[in-house]
C-alpha positions as CSV (number, residue, x, y, z in Angstrom):
1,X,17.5,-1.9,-41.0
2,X,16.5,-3.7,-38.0
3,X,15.7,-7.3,-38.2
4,X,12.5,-9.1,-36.8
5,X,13.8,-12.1,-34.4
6,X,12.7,-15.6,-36.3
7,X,10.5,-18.0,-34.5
8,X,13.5,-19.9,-33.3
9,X,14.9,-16.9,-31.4
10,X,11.5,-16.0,-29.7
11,X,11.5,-19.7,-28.7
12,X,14.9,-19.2,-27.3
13,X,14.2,-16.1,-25.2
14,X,10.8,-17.2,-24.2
15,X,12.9,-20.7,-22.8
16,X,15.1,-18.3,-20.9
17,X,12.4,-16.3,-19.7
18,X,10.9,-19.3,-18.3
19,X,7.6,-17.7,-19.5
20,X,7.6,-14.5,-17.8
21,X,7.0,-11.3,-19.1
22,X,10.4,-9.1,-18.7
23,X,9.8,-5.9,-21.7
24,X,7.5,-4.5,-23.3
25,X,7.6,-4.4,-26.9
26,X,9.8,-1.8,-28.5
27,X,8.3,0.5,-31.3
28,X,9.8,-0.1,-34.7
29,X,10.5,3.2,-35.2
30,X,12.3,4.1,-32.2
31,X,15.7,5.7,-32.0
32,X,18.7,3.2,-32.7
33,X,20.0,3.9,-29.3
34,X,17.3,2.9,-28.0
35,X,17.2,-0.4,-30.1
36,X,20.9,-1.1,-28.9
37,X,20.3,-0.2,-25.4
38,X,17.4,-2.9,-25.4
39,X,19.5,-5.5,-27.3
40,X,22.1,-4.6,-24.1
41,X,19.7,-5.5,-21.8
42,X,18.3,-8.7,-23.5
43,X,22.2,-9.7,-23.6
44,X,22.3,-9.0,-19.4
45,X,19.0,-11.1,-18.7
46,X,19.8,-14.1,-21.2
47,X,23.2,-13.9,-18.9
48,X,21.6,-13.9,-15.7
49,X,19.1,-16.7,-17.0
50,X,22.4,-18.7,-18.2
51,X,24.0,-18.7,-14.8
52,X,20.6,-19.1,-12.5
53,X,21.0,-15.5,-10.6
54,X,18.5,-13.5,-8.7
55,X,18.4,-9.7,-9.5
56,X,20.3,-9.6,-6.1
57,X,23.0,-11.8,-7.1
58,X,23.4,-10.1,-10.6
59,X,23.9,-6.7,-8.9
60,X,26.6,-7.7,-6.5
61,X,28.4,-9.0,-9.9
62,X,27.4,-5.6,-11.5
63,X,28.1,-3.7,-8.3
64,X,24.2,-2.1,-8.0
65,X,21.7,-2.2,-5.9
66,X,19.2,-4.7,-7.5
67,X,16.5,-2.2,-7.9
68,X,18.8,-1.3,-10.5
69,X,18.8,-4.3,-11.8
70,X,15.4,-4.9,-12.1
71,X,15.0,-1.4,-14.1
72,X,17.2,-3.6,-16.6
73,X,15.4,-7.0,-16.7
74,X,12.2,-4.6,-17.6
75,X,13.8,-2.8,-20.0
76,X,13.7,0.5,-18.3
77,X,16.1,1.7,-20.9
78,X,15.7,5.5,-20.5
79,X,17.5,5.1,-17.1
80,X,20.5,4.0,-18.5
81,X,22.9,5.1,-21.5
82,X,23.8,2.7,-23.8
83,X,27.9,2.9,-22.2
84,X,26.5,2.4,-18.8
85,X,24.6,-1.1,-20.1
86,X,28.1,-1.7,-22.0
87,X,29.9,-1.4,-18.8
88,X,27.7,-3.7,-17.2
89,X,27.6,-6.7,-20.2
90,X,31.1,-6.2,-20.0
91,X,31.6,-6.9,-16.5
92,X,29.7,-9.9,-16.6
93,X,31.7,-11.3,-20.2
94,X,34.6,-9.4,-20.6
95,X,35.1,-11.0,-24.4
96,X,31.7,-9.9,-24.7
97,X,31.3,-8.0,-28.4
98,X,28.8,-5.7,-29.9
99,X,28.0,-5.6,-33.7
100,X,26.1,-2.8,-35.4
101,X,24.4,-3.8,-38.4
């Protein structure tokens, strides 16, 4: 069963965010693929956020073109599988883990 984020973790991604608007809201009942592939991409932007990088700079480290990475910072998630999104957290934090719960 999916969990709703608590008010502390909305506080943290909005802080990351800087107040922008990066997804649109995910429908509870939505595949789990889907669910993981969105938690994927949530991981890459709270990276990219972290470290200060432009969509440019994050898709030299990912080796795209940043139109690609924009697609992920807006949660584009049908244009991606969930390996290709694991390929790309992974590249940025190679001890990077995922949990299924």
């Amino acid at each position: 069963m999916r969990k709703t984020p608590t008010a502390q973790q909305l506080r943290e991604i909005d802080k990351l965010a800087k107040g922008k608007l990066y997804s649109s809201v995910l429908p509870a009942h939505a595949p789990l693929a889907d669910h993981l592939k969105h938690d994927l991409c949530r991981q890459i932007i709270i990276y990219q956020h972290k470290k200060g990088l432009k969509q440019k700079e994050l898709g030299k480290l990912l080796g795209v073109h940043e139109a690609r990475v924009s697609e992920i910072v807006h949660y584009k998630i049908g244009k991606f599988t969930a390996d290709k999104l694991m390929e790309f957290l992974e590249a940025l934090n190679p001890k990077a883990h995922v949990k299924v719960s």
